[in-house]
C-alpha positions in Angstrom: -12.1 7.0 -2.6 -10.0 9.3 -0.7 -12.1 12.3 -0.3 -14.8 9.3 1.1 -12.3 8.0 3.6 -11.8 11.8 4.9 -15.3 12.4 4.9 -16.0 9.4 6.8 -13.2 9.8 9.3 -15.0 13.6 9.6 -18.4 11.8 10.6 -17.1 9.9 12.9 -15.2 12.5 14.7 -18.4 14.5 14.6 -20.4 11.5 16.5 -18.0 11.3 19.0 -16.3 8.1 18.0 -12.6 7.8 18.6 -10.3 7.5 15.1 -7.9 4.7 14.8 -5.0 5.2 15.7 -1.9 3.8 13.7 -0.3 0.5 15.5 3.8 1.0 16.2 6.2 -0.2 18.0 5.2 1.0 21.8 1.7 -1.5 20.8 3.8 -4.0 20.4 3.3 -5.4 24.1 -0.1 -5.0 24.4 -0.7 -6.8 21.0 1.2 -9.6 22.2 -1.1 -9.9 25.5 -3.5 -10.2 23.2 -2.6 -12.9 21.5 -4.0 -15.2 24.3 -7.1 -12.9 24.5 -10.1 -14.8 25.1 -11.8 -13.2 22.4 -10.8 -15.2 19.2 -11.3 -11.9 16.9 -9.0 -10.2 19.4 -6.0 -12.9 18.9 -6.4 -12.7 15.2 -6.1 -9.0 15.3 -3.6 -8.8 17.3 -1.6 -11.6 14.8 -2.3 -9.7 11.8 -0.9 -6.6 13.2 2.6 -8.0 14.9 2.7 -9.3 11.1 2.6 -5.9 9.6 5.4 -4.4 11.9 7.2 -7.2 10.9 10.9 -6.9 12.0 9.8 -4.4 14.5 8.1 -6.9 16.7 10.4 -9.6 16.4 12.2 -9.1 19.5 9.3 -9.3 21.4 7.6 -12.6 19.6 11.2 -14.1 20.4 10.5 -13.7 24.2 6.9 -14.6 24.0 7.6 -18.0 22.7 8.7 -18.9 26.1 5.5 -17.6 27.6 3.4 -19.8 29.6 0.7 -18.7 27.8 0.5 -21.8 25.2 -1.6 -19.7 22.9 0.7 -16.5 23.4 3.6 -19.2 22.8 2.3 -20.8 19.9 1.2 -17.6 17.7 4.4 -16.4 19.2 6.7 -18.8 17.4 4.7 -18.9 14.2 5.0 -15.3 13.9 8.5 -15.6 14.4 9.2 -18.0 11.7 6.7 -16.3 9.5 8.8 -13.1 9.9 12.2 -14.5 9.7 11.4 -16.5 6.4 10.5 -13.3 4.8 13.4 -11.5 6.0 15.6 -14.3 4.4 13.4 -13.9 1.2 13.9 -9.8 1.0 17.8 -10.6 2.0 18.4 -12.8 -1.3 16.1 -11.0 -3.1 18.0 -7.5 -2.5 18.4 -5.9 -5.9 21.3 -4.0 -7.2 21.2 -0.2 -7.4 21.9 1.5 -10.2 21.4 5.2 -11.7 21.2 6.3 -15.3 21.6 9.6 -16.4 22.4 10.0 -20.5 20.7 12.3 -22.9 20.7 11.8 -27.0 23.5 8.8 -26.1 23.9 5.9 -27.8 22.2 2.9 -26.2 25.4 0.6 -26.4 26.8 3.5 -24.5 24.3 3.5 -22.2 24.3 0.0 -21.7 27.8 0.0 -20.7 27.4 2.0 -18.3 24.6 -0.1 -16.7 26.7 -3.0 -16.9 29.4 -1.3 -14.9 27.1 -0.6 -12.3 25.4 -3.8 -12.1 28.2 -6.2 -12.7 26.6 -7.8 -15.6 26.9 -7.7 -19.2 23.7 -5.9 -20.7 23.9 -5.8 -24.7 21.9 -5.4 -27.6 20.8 -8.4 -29.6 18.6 -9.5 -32.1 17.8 -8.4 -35.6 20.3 -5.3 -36.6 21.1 -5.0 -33.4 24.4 -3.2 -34.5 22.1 -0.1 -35.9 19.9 -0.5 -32.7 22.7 -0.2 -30.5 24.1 2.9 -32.2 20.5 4.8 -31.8 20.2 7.2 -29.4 18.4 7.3 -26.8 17.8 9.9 -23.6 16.9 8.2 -20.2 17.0 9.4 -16.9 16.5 7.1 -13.8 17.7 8.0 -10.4 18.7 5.5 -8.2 16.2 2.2 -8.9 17.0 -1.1 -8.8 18.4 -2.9 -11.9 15.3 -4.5 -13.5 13.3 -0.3 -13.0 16.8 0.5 -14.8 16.2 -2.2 -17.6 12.4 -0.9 -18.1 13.4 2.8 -18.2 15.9 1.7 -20.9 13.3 -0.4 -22.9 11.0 2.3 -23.1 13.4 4.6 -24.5 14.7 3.0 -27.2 11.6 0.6 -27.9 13.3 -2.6 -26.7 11.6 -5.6 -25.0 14.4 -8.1 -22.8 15.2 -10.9 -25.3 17.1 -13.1 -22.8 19.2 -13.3 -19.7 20.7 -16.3 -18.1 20.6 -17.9 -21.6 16.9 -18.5 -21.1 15.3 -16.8 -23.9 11.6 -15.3 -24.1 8.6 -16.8 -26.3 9.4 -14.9 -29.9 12.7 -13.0 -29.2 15.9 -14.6 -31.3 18.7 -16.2 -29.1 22.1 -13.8 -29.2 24.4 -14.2 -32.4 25.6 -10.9 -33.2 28.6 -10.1 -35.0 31.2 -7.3 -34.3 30.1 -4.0 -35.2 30.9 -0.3 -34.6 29.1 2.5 -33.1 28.6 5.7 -35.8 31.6 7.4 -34.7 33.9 4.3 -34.9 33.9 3.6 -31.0 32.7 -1.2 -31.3 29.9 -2.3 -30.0 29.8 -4.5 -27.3 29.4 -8.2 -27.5 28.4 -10.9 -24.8 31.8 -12.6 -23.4 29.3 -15.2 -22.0 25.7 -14.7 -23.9 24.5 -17.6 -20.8 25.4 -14.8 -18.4 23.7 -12.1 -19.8 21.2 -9.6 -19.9 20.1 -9.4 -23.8 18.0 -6.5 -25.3 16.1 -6.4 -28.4 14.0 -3.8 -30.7 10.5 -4.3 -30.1 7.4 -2.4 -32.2 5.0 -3.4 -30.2 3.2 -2.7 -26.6 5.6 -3.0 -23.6 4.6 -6.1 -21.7 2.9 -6.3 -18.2 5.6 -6.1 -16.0 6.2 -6.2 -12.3 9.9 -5.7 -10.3 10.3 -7.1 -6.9 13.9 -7.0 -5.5 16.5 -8.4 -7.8 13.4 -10.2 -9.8 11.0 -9.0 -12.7 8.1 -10.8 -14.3 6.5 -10.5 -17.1 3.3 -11.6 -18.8 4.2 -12.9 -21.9 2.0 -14.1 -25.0 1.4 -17.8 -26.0 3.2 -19.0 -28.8 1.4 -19.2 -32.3 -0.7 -22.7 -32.2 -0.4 -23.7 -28.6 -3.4 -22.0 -27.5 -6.3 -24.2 -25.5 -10.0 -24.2 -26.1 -10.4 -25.3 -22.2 -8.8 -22.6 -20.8 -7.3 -19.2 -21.7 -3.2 -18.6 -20.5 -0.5 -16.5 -20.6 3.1 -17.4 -19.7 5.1 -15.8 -16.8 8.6 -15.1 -17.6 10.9 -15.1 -14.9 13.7 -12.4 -15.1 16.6 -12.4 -12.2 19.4 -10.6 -12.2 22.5 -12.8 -13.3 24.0 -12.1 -10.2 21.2 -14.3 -8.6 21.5 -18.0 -9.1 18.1 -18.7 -10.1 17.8 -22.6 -11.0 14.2 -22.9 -11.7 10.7 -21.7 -11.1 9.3 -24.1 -8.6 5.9 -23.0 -8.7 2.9 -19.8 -9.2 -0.2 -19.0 -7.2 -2.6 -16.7 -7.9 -4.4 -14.4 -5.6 -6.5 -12.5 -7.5 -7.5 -12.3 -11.6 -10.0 -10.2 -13.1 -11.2 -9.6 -16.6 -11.3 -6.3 -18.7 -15.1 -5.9 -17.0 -13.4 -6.2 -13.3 -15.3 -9.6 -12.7 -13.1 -12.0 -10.7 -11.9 -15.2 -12.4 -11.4 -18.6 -11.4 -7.7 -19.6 -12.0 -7.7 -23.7 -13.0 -5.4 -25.6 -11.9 -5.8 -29.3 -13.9 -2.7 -31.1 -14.5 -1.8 -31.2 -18.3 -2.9 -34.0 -19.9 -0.9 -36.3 -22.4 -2.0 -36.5 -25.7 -3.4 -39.4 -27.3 -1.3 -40.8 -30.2 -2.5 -42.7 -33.0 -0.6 -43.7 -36.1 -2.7 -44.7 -39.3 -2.0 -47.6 -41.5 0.0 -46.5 -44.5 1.3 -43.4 -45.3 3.1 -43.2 -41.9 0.6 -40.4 -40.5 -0.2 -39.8 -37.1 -3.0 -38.2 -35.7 -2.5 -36.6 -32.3 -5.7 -36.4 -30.0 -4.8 -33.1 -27.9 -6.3 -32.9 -24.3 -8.7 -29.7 -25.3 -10.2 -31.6 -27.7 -9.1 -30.8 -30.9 -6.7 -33.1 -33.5 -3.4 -32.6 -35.2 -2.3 -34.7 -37.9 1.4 -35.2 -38.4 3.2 -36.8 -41.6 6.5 -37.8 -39.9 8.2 -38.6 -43.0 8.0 -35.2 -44.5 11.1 -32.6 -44.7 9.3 -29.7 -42.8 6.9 -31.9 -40.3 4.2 -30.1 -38.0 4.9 -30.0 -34.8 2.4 -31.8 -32.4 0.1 -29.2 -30.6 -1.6 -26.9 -29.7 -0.1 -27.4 -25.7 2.7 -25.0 -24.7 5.8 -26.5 -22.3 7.0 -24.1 -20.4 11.2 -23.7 -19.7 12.9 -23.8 -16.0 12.3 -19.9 -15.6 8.4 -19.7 -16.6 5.7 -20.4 -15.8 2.1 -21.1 -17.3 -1.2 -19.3 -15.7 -4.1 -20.9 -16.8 -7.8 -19.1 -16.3 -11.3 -20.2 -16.7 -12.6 -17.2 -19.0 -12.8 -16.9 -22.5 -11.3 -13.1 -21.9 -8.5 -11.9 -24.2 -7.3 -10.4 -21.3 -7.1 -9.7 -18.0 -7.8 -6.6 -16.1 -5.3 -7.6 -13.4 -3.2 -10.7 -12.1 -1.8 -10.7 -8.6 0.1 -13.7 -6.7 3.3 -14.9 -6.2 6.4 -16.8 -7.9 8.5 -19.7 -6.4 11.8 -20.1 -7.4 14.3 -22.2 -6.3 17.7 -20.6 -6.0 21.1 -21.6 -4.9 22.7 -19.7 -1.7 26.5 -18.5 -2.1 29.0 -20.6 -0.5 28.1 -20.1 3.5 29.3 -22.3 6.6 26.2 -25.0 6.7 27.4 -26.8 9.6 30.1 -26.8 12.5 31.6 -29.0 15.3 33.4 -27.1 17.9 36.7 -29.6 19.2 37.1 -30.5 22.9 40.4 -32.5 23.2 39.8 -36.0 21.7 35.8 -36.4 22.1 33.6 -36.4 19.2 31.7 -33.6 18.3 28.9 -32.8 16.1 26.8 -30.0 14.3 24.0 -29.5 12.8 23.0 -26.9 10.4 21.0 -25.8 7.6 19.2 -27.8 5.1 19.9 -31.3 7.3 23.9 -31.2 7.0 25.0 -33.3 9.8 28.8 -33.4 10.8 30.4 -35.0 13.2 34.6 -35.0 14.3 36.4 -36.8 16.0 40.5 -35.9 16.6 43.6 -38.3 17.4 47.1 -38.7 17.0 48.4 -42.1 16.0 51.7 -43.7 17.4 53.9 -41.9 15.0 52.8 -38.4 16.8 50.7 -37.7 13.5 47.3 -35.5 14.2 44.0 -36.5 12.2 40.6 -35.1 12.5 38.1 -38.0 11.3 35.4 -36.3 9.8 31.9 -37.7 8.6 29.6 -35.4 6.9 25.8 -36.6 5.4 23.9 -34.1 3.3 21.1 -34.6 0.6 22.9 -33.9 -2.7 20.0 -32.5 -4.7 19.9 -29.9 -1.9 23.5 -29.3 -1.1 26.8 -28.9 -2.4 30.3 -29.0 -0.7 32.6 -26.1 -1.9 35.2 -26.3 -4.0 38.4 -25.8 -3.2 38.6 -22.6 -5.2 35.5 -20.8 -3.9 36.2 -17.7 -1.9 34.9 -18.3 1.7 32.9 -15.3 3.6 35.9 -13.9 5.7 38.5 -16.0 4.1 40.8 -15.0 1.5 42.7 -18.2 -0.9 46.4 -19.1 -0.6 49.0 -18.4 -2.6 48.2 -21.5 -4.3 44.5 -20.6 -5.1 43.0 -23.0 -2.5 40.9 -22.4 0.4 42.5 -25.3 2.3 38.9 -27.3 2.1 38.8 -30.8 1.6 35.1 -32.0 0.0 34.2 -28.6 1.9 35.7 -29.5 5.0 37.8 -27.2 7.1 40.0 -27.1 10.1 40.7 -24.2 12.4 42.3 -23.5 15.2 40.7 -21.4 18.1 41.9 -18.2 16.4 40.4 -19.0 13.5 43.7 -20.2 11.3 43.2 -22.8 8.7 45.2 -26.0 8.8 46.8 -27.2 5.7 45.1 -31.0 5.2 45.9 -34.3 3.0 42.9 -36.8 2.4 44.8 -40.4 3.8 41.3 -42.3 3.1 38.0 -41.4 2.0 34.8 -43.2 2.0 31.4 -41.9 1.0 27.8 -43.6 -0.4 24.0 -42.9 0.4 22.3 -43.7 3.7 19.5 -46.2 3.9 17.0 -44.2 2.6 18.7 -43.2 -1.0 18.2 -39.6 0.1 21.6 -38.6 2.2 25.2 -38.8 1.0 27.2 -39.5 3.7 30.8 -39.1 3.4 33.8 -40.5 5.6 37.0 -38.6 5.6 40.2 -39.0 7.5 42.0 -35.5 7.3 45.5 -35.7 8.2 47.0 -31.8 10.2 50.5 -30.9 7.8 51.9 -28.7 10.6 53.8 -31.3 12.0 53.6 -33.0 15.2 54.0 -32.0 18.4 52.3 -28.5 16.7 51.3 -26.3 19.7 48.6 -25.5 17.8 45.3 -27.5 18.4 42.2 -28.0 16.0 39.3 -26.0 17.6 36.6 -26.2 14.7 36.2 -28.8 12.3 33.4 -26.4 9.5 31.5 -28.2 6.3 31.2 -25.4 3.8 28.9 -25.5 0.3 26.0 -23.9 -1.4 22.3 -25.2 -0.8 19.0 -24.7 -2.6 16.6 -22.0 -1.2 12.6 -21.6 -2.0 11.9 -17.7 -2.5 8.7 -16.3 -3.1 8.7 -13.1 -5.5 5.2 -11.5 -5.9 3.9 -9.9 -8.4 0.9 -7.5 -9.8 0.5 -7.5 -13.4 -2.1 -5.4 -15.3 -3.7 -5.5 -18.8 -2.5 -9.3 -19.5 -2.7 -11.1 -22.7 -4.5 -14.3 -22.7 -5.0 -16.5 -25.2 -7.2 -19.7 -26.2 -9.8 -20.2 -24.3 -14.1 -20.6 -25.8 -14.2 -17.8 -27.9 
């Protein structure tokens, strides 16, 4: 392919034609005058290229949303947003660097020193895993992110990951592992917090179609025993982030591209699962279960080891079924994306900057609204009426314990937040608060919280200090999109 490229870029010079020239940064203006080009193929070419420089460009798109070119303006501001949302993505997604360099070590030695690295507990599990983690193993990495790390370790010592989070692939065993020692007396290692961890296991068998993007790695996993379809053939997407990431569930899975072990492109399907049909028999308490591809189970629920009802496979919060319409056992390649839905670290998701006793308000990320109102009663006492409204499935106010970006906890462990409100004056110092009256229920719609607070100031009155910033802090749910190319995937079920 490359030697045809040259040779074709050779011709061309030959005839006189001019080569293509890479696009950078100094194109960057033109390509945006051509976004209102009159030539439609023009404007699309010109959008497709300011997408590929990517961060490069987005200076410029910034100022040409203001053009008064509305076409220039529009594909402006979509770029932007297009741009920004994937800079947001590749921010979360960052992965942790780590470097391995160990030769005829043992592997629970090597694993402690990728946990030390990583900040995560990384340890062996499953069956024996005492004499798996005292068998040595030589591995070599450089500096690769985490899940690279995991791989390179997995292949040395014929591992596959058995769990992390506490979610726990199709076939591996869940961590139980009792104390054990290493050949020359040092322990091995055990999980402080097995939900928290990054569990490996011995594995005979072929490594499994992976694919690392960021702090994220997915793999292609076999279907269960019995849950295979006769509609369609599957294979199950395993969803591995780093513990470090607070991954809540997988929120959804396209697929670009499939093709079969002959290269032909396949059809992903997409048909919602349907419900079995149950039907229980007179006498005999037996129940025959119509499953959606057709075929029937029959179930005696009164006996001691009862089937389970098949053949259909339900998938847990960090995978994800892909269903295809081939009867292949496999397929060549699989290329799409992931969505997950994670939770943000505590961040400042709205603020309401004081001017002597008028209200203010803020609004911020994920449809936080705040507004603040200050007074002082007759006594000389200050208050700061507060009244935040936040959709709770999507938000969370910080705890009083969470460390704030910037902010370091009292004495007495607090971050002087009340319901992940805080008060600071215009150099940025924290007020100490009490909570005289609270009030708090949903809006209207059912959706919103909104919450009334009346935060009393503690420095005393007649404080020269004024509140400047009235701040709702808390954690909020983000969609990321982690994409993947898989090759040589099992499928099974499936016409045969």
């Amino acid at each position: 392919m490359r030697s045809a490229l040259l040779l074709c870029v050779a011709l061309g010079a030959v005839a006189g034609a001019a080569p293509v020239q890479p696009v950078g940064p100094r194109d960057i203006p033109r390509l945006i005058d051509a976004l209102g080009s009159e030539d439609f193929a023009e404007r699309e070419a010109a959008t497709k290229r300011l997408d590929e420089l990517n961060l490069l460009a987005l200076a410029g798109l910034r100022a040409a949303t203001r053009s008064e070119n509305p076409e220039v303006a529009d594909r402006a501001k979509d770029l932007v947003k297009r741009i920004e949302r994937r800079a947001a993505n590749d921010r979360l997604l960052a992965p942790t660097t780590v470097e391995l360099d160990a030769t005829d070590a043992p592997l629970d030695t090597v694993l402690a020193a990728l946990s030390k690295q990583a900040g995560c507990e990384v340890v062996v599990g499953g069956p024996r895993a005492n004499d798996t983690a005292g068998a040595k193993v030589t591995v070599a990495t450089g500096k690769v992110p985490f899940w690279v790390a995991v791989q390179k370790v997995c292949a040395a010592g014929r591992l596959r990951v058995a769990s992390a989070g506490g979610f726990v692939a199709p076939g591996a065993m869940p961590y139980n592992v009792r104390p054990g020692k290493l050949p020359d007396g040092t322990p091995v290692r055990t999980a402080r917090n097995p939900n928290n961890t990054v569990v490996l296991e011995a594995h005979d068998g072929k490594p499994f179609p992976a694919s690392v993007h960021g702090a994220v790695m997915v793999e292609a996993l076999e279907l269960p025993k019995g849950t295979e379809s006769r509609a369609v053939a599957a294979t199950v997407l395993q969803v591995w982030p780093e513990p470090k990431l607070s991954w809540q569930s997988n929120a959804d899975v396209k697929v670009t591209h499939a093709a079969d072990a002959e290269k032909r492109k396949v059809i992903p399907d997409f048909t919602p699962a349907a419900v079995p049909q149950v039907q229980r028999l007179r006498g005999g308490g037996v129940v025959v279960v119509r499953n959606p591809d057709g075929s029937i189970t029959v179930v005696n629920p009164n006996a001691q080891n009862p089937l389970e009802v098949g053949p259909n496979f339900t998938p847990n919060a960090r995978q994800s079924l892909v269903k295809l319409k081939t009867n292949a056992s496999s397929a060549s390649e699989l290329t799409g994306s992931v969505y997950g839905l994670t939770r943000s670290g505590v961040e400042a998701l709205a603020a309401a900057a004081l001017d002597g006793d008028k209200t203010a308000t803020g609004r911020g990320v994920s449809g936080v609204a705040l507004t603040a109102t200050p007074r002082t009663d007759a006594k000389g006492k200050r208050f700061v009426d507060v009244s935040t409204a936040y959709e709770p499935l999507r938000v969370q106010p910080a705890r009083v314990s969470d460390e704030l970006p910037g902010a370091k906890l009292n004495a007495a462990g607090s971050n002087s937040s009340v319901l992940g409100v805080r008060v600071t004056d215009a150099d940025g110092n924290v007020f100490d608060l009490a909570l005289p009256s609270q009030q708090s229920g949903f809006d209207p719609s059912g959706r919103q919280i909104i919450a009334r607070l009346t935060l009393e100031l503690l420095d005393g009155k007649g404080s020269p200090r004024a509140p400047a910033t009235v701040t709702f802090w808390g954690t909020y749910t983000r969609l990321v999109e982690v994409p993947f190319v898989l090759k040589d995937v099992p499928l099974a079920g499936g016409s045969k």
